[in-house]
PDB file of N, CA, C and O in Angstrom:
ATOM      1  N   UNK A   1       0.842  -1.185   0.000  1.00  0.00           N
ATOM      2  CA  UNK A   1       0.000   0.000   0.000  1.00  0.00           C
ATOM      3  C   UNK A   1       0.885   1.246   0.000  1.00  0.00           C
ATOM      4  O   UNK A   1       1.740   1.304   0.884  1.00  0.00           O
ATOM      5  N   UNK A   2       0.788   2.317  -0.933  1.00  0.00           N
ATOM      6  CA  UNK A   2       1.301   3.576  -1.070  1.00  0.00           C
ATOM      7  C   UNK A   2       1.430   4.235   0.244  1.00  0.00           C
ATOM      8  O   UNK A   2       0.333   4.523   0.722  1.00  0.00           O
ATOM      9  N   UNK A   3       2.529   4.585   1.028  1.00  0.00           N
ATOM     10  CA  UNK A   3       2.066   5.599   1.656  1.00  0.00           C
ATOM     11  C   UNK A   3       3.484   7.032   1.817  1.00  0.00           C
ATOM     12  O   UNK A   3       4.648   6.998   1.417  1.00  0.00           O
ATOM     13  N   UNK A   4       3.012   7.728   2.280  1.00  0.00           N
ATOM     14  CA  UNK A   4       4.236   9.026   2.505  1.00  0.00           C
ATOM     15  C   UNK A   4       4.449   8.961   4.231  1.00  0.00           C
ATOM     16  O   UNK A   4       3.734   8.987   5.233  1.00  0.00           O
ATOM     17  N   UNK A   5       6.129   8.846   3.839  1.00  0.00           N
ATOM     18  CA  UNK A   5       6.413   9.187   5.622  1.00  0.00           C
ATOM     19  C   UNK A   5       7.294  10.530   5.571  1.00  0.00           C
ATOM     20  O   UNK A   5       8.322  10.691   4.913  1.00  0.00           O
ATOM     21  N   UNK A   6       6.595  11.552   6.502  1.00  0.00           N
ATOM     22  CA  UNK A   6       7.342  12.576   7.291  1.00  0.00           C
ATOM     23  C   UNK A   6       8.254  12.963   8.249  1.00  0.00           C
ATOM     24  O   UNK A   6       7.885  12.889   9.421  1.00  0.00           O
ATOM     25  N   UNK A   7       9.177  13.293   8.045  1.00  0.00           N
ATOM     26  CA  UNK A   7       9.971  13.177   9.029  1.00  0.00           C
ATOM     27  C   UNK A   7      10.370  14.691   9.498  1.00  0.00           C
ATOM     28  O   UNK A   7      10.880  15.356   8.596  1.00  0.00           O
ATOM     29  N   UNK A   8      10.202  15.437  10.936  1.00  0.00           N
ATOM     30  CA  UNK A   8      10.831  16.472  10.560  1.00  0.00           C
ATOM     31  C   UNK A   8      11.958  16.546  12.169  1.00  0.00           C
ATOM     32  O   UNK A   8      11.856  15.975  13.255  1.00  0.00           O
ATOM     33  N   UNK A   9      12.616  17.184  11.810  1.00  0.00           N
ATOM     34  CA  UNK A   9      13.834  17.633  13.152  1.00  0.00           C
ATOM     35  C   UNK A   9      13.500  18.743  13.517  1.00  0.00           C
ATOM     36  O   UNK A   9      13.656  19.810  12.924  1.00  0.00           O
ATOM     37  N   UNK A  10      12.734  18.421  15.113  1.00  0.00           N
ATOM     38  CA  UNK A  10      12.492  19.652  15.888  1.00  0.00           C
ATOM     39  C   UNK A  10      13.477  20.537  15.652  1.00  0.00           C
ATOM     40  O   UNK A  10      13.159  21.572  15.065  1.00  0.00           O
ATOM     41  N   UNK A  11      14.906  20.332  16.058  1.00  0.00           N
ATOM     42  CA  UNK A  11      15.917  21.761  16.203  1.00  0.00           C
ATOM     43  C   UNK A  11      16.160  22.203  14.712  1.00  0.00           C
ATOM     44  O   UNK A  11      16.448  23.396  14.613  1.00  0.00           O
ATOM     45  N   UNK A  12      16.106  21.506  13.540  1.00  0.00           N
ATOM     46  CA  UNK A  12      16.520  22.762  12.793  1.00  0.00           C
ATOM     47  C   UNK A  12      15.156  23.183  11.681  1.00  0.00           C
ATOM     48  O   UNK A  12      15.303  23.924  10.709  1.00  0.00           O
ATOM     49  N   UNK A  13      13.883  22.551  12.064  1.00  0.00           N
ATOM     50  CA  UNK A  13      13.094  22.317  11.628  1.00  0.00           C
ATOM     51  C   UNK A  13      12.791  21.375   9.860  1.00  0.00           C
ATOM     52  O   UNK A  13      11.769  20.978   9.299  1.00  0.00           O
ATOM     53  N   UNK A  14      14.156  21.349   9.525  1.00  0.00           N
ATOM     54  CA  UNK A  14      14.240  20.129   8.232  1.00  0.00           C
ATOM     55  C   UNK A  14      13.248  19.269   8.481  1.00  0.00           C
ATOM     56  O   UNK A  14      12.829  18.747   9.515  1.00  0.00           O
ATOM     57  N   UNK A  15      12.831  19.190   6.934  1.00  0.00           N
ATOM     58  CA  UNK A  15      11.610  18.353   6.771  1.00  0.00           C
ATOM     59  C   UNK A  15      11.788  17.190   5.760  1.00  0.00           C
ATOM     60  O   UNK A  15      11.848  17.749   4.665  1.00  0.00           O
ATOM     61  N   UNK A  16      11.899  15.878   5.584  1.00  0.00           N
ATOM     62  CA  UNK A  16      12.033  14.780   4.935  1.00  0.00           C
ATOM     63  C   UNK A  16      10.773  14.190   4.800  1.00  0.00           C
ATOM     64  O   UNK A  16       9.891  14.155   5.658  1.00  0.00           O
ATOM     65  N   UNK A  17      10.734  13.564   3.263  1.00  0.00           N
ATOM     66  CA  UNK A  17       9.326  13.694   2.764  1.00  0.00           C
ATOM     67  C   UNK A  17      10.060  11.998   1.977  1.00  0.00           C
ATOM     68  O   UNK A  17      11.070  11.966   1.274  1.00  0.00           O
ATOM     69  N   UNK A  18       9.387  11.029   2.281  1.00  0.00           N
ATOM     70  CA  UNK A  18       9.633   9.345   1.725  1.00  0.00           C
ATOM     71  C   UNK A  18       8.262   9.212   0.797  1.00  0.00           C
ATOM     72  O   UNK A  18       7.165   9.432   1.311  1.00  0.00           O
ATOM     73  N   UNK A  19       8.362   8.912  -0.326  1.00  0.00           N
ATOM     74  CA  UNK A  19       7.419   8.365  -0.955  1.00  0.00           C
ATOM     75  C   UNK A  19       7.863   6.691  -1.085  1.00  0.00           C
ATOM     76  O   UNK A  19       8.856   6.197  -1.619  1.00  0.00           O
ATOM     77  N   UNK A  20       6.396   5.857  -0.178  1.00  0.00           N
ATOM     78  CA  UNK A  20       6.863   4.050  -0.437  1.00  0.00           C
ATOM     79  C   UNK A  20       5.607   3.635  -1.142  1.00  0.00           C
ATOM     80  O   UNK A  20       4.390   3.818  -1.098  1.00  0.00           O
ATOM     81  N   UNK A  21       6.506   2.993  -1.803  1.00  0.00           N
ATOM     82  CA  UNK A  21       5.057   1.847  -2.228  1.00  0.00           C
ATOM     83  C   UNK A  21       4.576   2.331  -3.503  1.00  0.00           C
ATOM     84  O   UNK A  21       3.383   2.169  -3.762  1.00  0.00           O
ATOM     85  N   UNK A  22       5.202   2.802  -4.190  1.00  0.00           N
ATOM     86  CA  UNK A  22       4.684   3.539  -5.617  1.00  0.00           C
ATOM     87  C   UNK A  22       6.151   3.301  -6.326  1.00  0.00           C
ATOM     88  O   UNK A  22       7.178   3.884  -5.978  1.00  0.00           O
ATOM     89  N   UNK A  23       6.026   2.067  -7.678  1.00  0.00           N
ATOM     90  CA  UNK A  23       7.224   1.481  -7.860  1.00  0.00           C
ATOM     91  C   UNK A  23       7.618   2.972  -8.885  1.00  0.00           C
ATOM     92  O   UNK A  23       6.822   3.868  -8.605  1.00  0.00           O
ATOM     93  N   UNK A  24       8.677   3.416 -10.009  1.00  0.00           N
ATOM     94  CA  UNK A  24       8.775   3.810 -10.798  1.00  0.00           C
ATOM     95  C   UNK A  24       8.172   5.537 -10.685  1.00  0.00           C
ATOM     96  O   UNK A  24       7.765   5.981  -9.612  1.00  0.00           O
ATOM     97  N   UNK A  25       8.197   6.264 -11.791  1.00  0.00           N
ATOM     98  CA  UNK A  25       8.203   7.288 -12.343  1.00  0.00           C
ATOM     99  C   UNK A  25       6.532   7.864 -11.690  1.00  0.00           C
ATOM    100  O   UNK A  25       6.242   9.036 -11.453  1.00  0.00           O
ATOM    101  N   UNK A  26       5.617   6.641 -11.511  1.00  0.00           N
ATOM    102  CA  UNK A  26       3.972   7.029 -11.037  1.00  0.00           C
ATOM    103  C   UNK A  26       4.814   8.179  -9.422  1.00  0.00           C
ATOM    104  O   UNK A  26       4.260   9.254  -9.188  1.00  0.00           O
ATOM    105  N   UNK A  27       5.975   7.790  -8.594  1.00  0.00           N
ATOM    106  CA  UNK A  27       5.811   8.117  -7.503  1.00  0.00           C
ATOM    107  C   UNK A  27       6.381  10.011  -7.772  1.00  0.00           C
ATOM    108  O   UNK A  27       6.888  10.734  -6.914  1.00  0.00           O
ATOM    109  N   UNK A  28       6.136  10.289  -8.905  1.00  0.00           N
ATOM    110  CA  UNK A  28       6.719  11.965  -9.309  1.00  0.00           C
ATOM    111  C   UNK A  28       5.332  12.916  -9.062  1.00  0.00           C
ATOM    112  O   UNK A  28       5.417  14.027  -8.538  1.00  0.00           O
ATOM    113  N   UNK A  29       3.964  12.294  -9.540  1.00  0.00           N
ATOM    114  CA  UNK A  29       2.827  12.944  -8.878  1.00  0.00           C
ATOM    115  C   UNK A  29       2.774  12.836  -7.989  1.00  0.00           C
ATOM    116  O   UNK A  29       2.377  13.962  -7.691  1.00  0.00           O
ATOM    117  N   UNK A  30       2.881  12.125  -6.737  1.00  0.00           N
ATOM    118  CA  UNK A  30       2.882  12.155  -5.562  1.00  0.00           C
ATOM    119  C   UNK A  30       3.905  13.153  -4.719  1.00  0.00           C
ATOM    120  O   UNK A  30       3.754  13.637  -3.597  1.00  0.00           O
ATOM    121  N   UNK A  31       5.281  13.321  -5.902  1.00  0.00           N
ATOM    122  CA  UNK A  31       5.958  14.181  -5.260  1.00  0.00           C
ATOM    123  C   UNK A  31       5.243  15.361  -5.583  1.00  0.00           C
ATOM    124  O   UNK A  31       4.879  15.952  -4.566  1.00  0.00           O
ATOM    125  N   UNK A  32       5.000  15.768  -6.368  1.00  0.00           N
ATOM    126  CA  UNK A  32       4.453  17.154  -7.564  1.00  0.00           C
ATOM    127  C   UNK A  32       3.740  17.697  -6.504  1.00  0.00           C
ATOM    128  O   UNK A  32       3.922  18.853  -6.120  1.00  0.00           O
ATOM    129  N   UNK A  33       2.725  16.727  -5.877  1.00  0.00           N
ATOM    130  CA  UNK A  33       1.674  17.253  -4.919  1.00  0.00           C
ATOM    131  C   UNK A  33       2.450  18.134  -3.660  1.00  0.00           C
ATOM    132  O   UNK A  33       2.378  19.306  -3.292  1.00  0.00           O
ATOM    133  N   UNK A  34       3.419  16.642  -3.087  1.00  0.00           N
ATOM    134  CA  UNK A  34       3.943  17.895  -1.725  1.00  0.00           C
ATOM    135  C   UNK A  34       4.685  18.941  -2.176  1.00  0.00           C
ATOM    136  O   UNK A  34       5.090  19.850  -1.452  1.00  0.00           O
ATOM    137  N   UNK A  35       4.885  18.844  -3.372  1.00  0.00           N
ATOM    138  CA  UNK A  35       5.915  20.421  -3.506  1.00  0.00           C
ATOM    139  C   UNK A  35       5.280  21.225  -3.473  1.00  0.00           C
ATOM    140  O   UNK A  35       5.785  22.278  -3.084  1.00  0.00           O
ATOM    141  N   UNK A  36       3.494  21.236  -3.935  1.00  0.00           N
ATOM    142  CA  UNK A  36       2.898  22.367  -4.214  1.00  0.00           C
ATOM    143  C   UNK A  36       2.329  22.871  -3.030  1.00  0.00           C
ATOM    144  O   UNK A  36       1.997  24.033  -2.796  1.00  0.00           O
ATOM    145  N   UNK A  37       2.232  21.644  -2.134  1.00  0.00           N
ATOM    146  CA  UNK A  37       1.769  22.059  -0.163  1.00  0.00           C
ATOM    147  C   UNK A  37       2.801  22.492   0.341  1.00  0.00           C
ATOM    148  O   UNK A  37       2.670  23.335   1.228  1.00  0.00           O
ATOM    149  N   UNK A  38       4.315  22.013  -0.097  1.00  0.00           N
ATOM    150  CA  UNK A  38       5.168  22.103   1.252  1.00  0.00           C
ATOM    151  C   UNK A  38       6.133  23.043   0.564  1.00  0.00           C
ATOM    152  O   UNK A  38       6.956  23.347   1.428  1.00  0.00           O
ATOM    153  N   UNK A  39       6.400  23.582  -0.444  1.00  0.00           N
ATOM    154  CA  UNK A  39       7.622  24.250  -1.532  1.00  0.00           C
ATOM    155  C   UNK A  39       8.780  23.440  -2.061  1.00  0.00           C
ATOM    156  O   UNK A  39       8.991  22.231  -1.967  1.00  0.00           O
ATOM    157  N   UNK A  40       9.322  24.183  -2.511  1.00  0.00           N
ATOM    158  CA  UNK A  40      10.261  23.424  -3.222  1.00  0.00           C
ATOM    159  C   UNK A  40      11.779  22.870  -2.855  1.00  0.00           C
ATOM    160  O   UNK A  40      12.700  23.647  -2.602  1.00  0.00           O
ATOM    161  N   UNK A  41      11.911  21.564  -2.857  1.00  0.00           N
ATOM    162  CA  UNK A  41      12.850  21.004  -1.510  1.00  0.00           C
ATOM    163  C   UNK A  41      14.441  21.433  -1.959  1.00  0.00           C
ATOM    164  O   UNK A  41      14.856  21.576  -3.110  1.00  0.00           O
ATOM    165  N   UNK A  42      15.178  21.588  -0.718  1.00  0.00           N
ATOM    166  CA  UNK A  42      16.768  22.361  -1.488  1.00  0.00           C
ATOM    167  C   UNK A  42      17.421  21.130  -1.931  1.00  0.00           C
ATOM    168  O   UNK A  42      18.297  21.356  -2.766  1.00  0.00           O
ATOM    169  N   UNK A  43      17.223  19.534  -1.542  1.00  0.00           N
ATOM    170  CA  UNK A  43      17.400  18.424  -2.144  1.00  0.00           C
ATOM    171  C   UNK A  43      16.618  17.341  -2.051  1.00  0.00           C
ATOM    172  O   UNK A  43      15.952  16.983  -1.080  1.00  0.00           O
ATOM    173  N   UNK A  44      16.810  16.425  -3.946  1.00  0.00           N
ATOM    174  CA  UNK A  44      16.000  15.539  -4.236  1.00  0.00           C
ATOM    175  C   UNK A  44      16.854  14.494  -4.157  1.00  0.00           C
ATOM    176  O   UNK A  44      18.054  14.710  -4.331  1.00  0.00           O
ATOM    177  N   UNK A  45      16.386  13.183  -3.882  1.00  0.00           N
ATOM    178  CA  UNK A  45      16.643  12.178  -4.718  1.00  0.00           C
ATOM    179  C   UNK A  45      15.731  10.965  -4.666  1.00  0.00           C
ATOM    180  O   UNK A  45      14.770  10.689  -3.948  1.00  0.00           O
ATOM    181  N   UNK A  46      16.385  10.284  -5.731  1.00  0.00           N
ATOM    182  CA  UNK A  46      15.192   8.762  -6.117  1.00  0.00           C
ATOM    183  C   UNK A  46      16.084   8.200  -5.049  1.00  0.00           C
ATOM    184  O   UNK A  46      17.015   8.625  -4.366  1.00  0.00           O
ATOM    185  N   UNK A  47      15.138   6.577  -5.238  1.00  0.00           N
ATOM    186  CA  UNK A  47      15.169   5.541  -4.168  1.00  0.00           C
ATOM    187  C   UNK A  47      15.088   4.767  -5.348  1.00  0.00           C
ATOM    188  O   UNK A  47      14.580   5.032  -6.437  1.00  0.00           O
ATOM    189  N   UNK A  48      16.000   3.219  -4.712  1.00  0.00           N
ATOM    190  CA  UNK A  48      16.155   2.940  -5.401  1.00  0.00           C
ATOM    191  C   UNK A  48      14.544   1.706  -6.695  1.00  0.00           C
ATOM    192  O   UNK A  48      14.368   1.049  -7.720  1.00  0.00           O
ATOM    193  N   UNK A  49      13.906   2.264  -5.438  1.00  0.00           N
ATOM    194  CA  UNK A  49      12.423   2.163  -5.858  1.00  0.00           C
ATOM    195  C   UNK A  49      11.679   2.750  -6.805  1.00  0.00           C
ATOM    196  O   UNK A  49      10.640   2.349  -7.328  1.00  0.00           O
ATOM    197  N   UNK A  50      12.240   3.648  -6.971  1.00  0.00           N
ATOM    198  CA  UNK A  50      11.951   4.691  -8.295  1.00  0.00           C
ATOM    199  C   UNK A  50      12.149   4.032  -9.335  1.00  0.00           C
ATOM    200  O   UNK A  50      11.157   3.928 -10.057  1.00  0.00           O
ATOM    201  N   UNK A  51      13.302   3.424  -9.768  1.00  0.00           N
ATOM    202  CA  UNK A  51      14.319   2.660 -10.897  1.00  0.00           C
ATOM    203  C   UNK A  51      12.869   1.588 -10.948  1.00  0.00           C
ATOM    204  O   UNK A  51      12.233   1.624 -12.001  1.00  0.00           O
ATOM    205  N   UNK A  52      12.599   1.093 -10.353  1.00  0.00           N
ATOM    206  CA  UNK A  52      11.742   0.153 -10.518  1.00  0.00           C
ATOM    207  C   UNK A  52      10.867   0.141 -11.211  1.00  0.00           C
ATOM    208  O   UNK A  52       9.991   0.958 -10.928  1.00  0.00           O
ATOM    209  N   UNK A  53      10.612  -0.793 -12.507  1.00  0.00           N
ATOM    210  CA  UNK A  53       9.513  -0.607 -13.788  1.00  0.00           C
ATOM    211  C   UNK A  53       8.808  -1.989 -13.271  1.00  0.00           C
ATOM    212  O   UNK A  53       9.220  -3.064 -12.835  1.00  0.00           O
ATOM    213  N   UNK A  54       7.067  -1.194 -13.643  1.00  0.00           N
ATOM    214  CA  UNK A  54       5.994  -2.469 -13.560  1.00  0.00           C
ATOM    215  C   UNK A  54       6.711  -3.593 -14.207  1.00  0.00           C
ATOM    216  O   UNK A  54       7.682  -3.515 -14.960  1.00  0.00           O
ATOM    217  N   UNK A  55       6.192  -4.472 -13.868  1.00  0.00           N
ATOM    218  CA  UNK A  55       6.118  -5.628 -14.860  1.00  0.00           C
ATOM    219  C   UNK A  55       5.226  -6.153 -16.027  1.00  0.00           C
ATOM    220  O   UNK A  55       4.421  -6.978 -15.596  1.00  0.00           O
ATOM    221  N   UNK A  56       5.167  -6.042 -16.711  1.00  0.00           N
ATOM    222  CA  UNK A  56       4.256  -6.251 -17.710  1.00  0.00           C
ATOM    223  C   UNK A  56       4.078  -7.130 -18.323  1.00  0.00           C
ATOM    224  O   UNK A  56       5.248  -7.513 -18.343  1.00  0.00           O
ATOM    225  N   UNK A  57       3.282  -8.237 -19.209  1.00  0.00           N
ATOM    226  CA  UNK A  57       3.278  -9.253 -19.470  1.00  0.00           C
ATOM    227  C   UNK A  57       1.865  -9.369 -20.319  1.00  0.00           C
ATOM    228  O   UNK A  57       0.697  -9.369 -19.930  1.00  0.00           O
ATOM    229  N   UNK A  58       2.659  -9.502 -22.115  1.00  0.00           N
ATOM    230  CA  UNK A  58       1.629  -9.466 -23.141  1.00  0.00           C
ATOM    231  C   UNK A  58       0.582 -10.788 -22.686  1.00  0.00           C
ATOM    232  O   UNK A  58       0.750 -11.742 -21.926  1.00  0.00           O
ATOM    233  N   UNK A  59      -0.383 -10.413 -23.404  1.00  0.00           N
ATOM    234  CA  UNK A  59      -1.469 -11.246 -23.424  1.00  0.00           C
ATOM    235  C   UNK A  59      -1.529 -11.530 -25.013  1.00  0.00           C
ATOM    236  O   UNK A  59      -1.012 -10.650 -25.701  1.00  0.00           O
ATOM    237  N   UNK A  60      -2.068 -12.596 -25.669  1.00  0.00           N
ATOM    238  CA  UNK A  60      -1.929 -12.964 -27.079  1.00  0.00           C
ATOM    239  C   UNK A  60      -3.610 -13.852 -26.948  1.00  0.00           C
ATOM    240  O   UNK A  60      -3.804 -15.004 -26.559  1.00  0.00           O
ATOM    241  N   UNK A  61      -4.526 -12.931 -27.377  1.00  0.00           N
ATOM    242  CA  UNK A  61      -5.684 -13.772 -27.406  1.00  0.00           C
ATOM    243  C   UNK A  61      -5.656 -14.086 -29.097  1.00  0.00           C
ATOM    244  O   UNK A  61      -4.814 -13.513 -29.788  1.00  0.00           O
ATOM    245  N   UNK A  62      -6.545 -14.947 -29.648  1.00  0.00           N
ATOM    246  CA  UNK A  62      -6.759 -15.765 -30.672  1.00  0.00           C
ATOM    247  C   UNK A  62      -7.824 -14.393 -31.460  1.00  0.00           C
ATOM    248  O   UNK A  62      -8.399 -13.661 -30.655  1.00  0.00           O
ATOM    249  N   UNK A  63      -8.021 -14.130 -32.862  1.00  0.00           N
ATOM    250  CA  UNK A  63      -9.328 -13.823 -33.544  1.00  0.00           C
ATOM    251  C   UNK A  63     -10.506 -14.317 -32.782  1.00  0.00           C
ATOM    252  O   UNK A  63     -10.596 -15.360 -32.133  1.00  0.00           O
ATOM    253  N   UNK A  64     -11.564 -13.204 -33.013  1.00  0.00           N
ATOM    254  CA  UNK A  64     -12.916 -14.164 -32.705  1.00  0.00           C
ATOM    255  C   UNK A  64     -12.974 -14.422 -31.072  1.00  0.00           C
ATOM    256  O   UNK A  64     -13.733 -15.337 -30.753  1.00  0.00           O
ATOM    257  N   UNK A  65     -12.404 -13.866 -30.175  1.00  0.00           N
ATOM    258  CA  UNK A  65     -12.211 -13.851 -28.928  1.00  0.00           C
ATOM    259  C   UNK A  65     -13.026 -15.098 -28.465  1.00  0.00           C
ATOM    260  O   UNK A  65     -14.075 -15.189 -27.827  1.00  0.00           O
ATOM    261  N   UNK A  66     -11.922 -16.321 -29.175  1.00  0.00           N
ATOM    262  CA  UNK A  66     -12.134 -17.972 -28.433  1.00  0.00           C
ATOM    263  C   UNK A  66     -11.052 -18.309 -27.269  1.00  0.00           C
ATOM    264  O   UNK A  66     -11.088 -19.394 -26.689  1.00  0.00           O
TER     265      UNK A  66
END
């Protein structure tokens, strides 16, 4: 299940923002969103969860959907 963990440090008030559970490139709207609540962070980076592509797997049905 998708979720976002927050993290912030009382003393210097830094704020860390985890996107889990959203494999690949889908987890960039999720970032898009907190940037537009929280501004724009002085650093990014992927996880190595990001790199991560669905899996996909053709289907080959017959003519005549037998």
């Amino acid at each position: 299940m998708p979720e976002i963990e927050f993290t912030i440090d009382p003393e210097t008030g830094k704020l860390e923002l985890h996107v889990k559970g959203i494999a690949g490139p889908a987890c960039d709207d999720v970032a898009k969103l907190a940037k537009e609540l929280l501004g724009e962070p002085i650093h990014e980076r992927q996880t190595a969860e990001y790199y991560l592509r669905p899996q996909v797997r053709p289907q080959i049905r017959p003519k005549g959907g037998q």
